[in-house]
DSSP file (Angstrom, degrees, kcal/mol; ACC not computed):
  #  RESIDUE AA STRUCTURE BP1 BP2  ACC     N-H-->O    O-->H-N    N-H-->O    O-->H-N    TCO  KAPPA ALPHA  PHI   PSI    X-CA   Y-CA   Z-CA
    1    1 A X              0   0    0      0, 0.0     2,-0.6     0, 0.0     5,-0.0   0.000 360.0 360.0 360.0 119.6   21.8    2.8   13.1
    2    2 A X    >>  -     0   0    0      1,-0.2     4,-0.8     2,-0.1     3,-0.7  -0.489 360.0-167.0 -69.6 120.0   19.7    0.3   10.6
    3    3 A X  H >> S+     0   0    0     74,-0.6     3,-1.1    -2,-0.6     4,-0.7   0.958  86.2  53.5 -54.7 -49.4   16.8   -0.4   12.2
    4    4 A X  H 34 S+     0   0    0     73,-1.2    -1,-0.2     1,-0.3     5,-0.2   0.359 101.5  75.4 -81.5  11.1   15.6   -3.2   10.1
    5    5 A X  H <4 S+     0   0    0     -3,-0.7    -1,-0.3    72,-0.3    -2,-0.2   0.682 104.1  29.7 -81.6 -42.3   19.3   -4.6   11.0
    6    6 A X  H << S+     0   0    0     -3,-1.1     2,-0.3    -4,-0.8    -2,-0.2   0.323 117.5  45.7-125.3  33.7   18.5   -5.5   14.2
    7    7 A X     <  -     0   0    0     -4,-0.7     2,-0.6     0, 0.0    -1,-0.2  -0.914  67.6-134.1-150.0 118.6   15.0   -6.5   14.5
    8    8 A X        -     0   0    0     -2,-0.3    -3,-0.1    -3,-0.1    -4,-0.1  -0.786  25.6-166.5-100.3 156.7   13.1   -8.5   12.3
    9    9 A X        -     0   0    0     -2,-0.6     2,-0.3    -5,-0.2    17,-0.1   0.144  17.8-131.5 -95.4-156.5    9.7   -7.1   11.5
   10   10 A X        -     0   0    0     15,-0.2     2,-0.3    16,-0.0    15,-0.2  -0.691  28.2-146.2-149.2-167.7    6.7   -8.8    9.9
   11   11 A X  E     -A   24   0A   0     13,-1.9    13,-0.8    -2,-0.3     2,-0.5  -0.824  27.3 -82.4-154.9-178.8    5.2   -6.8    7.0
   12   12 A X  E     -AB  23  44A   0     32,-2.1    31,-1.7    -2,-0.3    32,-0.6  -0.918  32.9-155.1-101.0 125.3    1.9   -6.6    6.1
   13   13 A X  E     - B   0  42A   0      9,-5.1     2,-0.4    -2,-0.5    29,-0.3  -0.822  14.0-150.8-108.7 101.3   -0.2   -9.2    3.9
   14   14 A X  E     + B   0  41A   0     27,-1.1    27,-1.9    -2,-0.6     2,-0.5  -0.494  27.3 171.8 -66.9 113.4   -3.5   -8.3    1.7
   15   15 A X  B  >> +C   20   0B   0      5,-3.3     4,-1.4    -2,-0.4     5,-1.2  -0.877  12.1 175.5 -97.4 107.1   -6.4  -10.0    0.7
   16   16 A X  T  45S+     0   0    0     -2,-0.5    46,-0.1     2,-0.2    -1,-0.1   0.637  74.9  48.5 -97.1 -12.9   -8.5   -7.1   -0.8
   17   17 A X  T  45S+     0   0    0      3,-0.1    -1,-0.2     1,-0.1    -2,-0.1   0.958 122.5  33.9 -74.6 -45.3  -11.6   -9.4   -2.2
   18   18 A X  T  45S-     0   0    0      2,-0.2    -2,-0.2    20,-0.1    -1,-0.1   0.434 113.1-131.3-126.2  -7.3  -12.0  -11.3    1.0
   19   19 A X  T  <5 +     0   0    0     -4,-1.4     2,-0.3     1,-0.2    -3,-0.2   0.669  55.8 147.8  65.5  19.3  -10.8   -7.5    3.2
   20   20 A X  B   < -C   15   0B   0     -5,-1.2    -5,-3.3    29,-0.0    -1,-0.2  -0.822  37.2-165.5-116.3 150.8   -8.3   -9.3    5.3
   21   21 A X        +     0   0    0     -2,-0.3     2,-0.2    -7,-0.2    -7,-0.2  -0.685  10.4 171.2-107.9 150.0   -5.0   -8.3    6.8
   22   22 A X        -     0   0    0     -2,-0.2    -9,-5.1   -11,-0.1     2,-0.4  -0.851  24.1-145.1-141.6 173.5   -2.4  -10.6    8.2
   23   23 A X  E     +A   12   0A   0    -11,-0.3     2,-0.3    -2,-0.2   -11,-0.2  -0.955  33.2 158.1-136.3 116.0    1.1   -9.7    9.3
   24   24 A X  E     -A   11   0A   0    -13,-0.8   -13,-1.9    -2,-0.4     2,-0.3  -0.872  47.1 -75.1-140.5 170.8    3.7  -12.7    8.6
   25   25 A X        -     0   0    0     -2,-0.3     2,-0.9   -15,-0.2     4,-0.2  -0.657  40.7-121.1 -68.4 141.3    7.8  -12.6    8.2
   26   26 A X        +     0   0    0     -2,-0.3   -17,-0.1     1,-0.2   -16,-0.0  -0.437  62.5 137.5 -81.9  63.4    8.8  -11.4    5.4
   27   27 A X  S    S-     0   0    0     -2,-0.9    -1,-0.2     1,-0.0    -2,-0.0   0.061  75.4 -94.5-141.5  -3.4   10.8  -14.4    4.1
   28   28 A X  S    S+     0   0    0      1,-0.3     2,-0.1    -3,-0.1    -2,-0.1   0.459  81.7 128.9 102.8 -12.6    9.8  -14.6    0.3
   29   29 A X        -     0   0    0     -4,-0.2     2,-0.4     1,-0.0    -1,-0.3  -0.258  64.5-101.6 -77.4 158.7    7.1  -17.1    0.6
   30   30 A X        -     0   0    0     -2,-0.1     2,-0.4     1,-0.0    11,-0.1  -0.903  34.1-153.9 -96.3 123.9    3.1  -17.0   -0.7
   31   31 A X        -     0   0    0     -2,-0.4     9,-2.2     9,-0.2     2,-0.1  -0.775   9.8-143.4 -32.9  79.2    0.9  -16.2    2.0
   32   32 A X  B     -D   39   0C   0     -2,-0.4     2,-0.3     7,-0.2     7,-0.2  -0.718  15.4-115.5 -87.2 164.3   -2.7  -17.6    1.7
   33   33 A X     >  -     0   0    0      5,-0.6     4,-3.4     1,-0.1     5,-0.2  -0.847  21.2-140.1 -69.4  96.2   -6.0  -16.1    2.7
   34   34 A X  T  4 S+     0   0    0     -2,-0.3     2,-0.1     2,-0.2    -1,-0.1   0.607  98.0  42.1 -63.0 -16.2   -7.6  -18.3    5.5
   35   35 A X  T  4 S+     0   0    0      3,-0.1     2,-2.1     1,-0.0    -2,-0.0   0.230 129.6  14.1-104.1-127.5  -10.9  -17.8    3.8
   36   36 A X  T  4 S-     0   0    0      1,-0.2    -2,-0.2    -2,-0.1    -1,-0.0   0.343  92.4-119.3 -73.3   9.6  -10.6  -18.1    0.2
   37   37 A X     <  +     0   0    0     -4,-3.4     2,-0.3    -2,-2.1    -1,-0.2   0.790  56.0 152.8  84.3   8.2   -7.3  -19.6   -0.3
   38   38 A X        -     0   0    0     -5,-0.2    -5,-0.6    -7,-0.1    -1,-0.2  -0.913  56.0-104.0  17.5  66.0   -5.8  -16.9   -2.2
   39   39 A X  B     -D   32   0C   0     -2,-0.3     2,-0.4    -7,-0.2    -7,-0.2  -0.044  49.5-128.4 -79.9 113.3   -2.1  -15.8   -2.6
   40   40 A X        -     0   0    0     -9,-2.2   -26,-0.3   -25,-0.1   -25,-0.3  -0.549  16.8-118.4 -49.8 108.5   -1.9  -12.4   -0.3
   41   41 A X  E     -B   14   0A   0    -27,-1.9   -27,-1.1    -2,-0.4     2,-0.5  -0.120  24.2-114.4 -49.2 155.3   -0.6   -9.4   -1.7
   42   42 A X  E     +B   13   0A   0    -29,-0.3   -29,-0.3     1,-0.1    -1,-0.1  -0.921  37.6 174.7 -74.9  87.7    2.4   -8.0   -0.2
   43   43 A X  E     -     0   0A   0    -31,-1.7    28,-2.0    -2,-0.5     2,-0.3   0.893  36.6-116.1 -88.5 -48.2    1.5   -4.4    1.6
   44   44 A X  E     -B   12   0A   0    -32,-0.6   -32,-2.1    26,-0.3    -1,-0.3  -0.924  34.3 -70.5 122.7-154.8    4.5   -3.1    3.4
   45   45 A X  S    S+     0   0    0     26,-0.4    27,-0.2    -2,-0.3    -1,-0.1   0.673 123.2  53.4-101.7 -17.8    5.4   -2.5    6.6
   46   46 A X  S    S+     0   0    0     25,-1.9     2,-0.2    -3,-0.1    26,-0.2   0.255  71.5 139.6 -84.0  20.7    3.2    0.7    7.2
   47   47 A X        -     0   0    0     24,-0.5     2,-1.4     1,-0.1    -3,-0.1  -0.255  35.8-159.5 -74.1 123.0   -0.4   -0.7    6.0
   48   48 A X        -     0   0    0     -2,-0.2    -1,-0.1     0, 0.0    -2,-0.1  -0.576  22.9-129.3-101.2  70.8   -3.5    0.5    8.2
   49   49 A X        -     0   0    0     -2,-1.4     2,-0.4     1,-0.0   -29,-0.0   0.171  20.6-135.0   2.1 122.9   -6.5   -2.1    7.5
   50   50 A X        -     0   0    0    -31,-0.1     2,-0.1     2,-0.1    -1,-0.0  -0.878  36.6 -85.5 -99.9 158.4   -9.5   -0.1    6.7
   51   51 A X    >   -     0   0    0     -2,-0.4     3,-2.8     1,-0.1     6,-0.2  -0.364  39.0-114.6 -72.2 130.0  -12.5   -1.3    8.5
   52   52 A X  T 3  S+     0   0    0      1,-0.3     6,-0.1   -33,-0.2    -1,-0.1   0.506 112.0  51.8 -34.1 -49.9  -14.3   -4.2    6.5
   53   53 A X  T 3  S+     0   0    0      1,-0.1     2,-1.7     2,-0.0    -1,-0.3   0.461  85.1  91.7 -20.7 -35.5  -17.6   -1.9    5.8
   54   54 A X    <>  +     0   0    0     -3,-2.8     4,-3.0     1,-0.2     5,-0.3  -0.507  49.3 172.0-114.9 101.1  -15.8    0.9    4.4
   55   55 A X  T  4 S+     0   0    0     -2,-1.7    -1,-0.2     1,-0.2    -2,-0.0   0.450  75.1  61.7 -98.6  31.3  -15.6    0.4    0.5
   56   56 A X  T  > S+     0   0    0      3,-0.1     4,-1.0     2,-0.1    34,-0.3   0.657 109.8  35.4 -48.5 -59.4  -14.3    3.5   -0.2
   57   57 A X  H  > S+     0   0    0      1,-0.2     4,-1.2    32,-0.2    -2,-0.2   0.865 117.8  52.8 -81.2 -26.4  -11.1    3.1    1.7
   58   58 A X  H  X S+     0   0    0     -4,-3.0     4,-2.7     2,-0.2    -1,-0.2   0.745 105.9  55.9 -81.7  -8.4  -10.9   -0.7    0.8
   59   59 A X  H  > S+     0   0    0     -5,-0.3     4,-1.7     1,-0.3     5,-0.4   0.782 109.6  50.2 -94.8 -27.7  -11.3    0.4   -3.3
   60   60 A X  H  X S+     0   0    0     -4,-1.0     4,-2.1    28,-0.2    -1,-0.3   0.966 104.3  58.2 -88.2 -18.2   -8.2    2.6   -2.8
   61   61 A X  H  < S+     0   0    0     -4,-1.2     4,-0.3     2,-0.2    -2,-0.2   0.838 104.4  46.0 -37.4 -56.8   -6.4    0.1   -1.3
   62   62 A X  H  X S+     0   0    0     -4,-2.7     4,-3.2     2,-0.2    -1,-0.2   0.786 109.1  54.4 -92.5  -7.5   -6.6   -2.0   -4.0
   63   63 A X  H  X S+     0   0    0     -4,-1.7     4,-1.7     1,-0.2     6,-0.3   0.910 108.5  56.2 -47.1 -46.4   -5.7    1.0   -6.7
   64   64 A X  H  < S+     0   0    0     -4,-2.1     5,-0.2    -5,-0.4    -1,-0.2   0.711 116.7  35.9 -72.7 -20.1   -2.6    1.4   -4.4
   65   65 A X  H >4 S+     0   0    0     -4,-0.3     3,-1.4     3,-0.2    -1,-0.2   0.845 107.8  55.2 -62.8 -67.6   -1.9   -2.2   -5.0
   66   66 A X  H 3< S+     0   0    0     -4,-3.2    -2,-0.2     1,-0.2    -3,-0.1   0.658 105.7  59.9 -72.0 -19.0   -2.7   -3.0   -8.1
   67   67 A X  T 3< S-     0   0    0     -4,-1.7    -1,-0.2    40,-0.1    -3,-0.1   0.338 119.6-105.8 -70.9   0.2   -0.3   -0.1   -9.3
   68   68 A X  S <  S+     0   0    0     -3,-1.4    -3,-0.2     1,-0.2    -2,-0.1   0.499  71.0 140.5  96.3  -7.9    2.2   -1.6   -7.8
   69   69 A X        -     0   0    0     -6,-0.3     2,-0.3    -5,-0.2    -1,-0.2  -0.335  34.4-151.0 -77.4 150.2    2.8    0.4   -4.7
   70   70 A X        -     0   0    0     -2,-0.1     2,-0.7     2,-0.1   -26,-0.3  -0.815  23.1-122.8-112.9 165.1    3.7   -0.5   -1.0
   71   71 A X        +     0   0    0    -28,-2.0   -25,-1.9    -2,-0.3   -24,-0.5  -0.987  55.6 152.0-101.8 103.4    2.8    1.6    2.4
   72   72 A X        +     0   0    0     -2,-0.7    12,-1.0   -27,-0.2    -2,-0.1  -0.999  28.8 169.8-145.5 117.1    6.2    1.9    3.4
   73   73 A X        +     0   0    0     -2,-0.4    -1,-0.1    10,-0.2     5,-0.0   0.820  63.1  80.1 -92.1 -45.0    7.6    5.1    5.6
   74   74 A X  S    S-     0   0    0      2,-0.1     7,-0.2     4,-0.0     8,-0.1  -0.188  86.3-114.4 -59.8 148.6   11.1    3.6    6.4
   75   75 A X        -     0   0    0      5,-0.8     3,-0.2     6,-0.4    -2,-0.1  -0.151  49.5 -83.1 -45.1 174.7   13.8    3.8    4.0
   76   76 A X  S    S+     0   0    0      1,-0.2    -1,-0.1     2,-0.1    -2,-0.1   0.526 132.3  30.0 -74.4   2.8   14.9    0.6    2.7
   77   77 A X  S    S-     0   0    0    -74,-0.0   -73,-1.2     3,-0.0   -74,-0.6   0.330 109.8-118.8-133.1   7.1   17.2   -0.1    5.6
   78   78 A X  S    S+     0   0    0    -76,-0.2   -75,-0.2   -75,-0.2    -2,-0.1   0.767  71.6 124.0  83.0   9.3   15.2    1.8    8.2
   79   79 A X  S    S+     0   0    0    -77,-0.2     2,-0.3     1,-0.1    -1,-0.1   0.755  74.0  29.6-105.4   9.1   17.5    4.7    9.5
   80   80 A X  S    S-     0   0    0      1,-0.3    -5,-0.8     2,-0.0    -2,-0.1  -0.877  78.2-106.3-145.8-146.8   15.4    7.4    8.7
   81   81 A X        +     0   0    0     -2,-0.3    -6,-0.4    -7,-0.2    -1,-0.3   0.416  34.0 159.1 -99.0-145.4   11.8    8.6    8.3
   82   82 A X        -     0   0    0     -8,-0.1   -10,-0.1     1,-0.1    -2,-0.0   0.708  27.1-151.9 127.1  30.0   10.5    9.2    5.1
   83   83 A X        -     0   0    0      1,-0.1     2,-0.3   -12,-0.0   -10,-0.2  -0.136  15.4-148.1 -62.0 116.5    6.3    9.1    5.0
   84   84 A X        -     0   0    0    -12,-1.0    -1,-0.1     1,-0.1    29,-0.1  -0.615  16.1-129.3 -53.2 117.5    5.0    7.9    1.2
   85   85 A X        +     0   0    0     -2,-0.3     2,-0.4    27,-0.2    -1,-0.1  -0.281  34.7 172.6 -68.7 167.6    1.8    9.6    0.4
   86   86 A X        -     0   0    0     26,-0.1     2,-0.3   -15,-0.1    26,-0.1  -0.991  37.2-104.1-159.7 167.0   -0.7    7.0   -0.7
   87   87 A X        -     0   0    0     -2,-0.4   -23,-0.1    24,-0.2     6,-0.1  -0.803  24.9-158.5-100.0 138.3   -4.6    8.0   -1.3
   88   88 A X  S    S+     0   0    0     -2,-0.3     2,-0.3     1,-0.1   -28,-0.2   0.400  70.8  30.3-117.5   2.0   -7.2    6.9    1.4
   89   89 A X  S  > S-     0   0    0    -30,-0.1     4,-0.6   -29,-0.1   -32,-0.2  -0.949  83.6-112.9-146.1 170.6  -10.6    6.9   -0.3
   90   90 A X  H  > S+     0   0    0    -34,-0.3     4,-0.9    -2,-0.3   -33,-0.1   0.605 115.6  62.5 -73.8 -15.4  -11.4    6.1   -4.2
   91   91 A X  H >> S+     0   0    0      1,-0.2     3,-2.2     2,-0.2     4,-2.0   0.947 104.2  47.1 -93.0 -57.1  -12.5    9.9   -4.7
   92   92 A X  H 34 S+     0   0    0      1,-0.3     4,-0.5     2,-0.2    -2,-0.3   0.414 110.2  54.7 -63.4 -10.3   -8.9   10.9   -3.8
   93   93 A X  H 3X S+     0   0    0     -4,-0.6     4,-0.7     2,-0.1    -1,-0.3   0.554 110.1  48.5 -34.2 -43.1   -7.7    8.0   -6.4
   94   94 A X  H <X S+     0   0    0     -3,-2.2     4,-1.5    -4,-0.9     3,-0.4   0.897 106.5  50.1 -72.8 -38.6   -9.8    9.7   -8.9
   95   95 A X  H >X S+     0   0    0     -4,-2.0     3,-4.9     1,-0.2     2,-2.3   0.830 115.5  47.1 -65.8 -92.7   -8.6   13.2   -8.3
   96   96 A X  H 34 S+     0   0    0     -4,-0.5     4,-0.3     1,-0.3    -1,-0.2   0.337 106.4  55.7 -26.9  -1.1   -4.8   11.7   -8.6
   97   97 A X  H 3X S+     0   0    0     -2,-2.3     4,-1.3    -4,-0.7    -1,-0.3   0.434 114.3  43.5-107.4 -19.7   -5.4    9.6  -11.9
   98   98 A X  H << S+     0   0    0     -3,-4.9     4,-0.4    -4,-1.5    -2,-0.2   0.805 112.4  47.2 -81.9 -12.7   -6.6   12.8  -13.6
   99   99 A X  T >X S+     0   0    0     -4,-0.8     3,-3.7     2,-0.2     4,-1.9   0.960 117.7  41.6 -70.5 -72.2   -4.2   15.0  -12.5
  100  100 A X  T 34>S+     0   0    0     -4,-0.3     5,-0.7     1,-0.2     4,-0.4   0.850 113.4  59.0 -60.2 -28.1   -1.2   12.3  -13.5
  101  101 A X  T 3<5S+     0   0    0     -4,-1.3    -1,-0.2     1,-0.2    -2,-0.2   0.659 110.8  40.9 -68.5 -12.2   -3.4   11.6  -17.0
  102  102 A X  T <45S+     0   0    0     -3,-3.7    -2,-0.2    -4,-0.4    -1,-0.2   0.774 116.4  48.7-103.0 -15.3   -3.1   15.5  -17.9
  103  103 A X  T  <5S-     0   0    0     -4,-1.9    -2,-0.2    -5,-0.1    -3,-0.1   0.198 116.2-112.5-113.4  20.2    0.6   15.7  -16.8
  104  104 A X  T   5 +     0   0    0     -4,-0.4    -3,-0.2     1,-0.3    -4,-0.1   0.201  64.2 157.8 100.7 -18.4    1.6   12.6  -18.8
  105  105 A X      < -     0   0    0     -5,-0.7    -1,-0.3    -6,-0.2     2,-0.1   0.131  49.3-106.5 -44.7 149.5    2.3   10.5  -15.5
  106  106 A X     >  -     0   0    0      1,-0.1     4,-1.0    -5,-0.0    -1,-0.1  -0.299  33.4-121.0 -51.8 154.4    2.5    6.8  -14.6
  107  107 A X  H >> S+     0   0    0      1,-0.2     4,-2.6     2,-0.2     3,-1.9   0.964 121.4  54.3 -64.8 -51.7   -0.7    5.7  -12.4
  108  108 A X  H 3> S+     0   0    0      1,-0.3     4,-0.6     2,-0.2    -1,-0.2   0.798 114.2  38.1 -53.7 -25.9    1.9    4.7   -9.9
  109  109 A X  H 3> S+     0   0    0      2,-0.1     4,-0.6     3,-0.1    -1,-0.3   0.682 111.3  56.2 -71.9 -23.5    3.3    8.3  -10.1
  110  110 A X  H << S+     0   0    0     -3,-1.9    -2,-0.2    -4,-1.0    -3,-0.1   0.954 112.9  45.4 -76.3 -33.0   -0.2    9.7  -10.4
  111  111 A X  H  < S+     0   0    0     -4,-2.6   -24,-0.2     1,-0.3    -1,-0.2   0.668 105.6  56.4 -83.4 -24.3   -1.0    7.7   -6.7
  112  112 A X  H  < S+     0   0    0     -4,-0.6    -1,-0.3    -5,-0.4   -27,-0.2   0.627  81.4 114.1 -95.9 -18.1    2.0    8.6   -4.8
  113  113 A X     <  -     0   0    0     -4,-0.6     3,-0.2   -17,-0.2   -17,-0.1  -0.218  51.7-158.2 -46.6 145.4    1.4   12.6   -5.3
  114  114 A X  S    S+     0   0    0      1,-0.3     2,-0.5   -29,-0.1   -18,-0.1   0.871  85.5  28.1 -77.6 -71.6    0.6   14.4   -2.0
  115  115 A X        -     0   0    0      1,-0.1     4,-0.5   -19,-0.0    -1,-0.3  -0.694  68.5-148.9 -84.1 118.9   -1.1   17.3   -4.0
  116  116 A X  S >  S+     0   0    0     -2,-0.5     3,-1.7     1,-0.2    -1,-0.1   0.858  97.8  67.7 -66.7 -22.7   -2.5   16.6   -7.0
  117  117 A X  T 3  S+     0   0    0      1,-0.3     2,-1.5     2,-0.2    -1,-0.2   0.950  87.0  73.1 -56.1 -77.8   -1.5   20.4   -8.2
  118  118 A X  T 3         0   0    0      1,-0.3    -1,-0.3    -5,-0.0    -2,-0.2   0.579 360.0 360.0 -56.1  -4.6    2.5   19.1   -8.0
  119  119 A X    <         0   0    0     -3,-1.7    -1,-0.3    -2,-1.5    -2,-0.2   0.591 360.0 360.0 -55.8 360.0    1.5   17.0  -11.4
């Protein structure tokens, strides 16, 4: 059964200067930031806000971004499970862009490792 077949969802939208989340349909349009006015990034549907304070988690956030990446568990049509690692503070960014820089990796390969040892 597609999930995402018979329900539409909302997705997640980032502004990672200004640390705000919104949740819109996903419908192909630019999102602005209600404070600065800003085209929102696109997160996925699985994206956990980290709490405004915490610039650790927000500075992996925007590695995980800027690399191109989504926080997405579903497949693309939602009939099974699937969890995507993603890194949740900047020292665990760090580990995973040396790891993927000695085993020849993309950053976006280097970010999605669970363990950095599978490089």
């Amino acid at each position: 059964m597609c999930r995402y077949a018979e329900t539409i969802y909302k997705v997640h939208y980032v502004c990672v200067p200004c640390r705000q989340s919104r949740k819109f349909l996903w419908d192909g349009a630019e999102h602005l930031c209600t404070r600065c006015l800003a085209p929102m990034v696109f997160a996925g549907h699985d994206f956990a806000a980290p709490r405004k304070n915490d610039d650790r988690r927000w500075a992996a956030v925007a590695a995980v971004l800027r690399a191109g990446l989504r926080y997405e568990g579903f497949e693309t049509c939602g009939c099974g499970r699937n969890p995507t690692y993603r890194p949740q503070t900047s020292a665990q960014v760090r580990v995973r862009r040396r790891a993927g820089a000695r085993a020849g990796l993309s950053e976006a390969e280097a970010l999605s490792l669970r363990d950095p040892g599978d490089a």
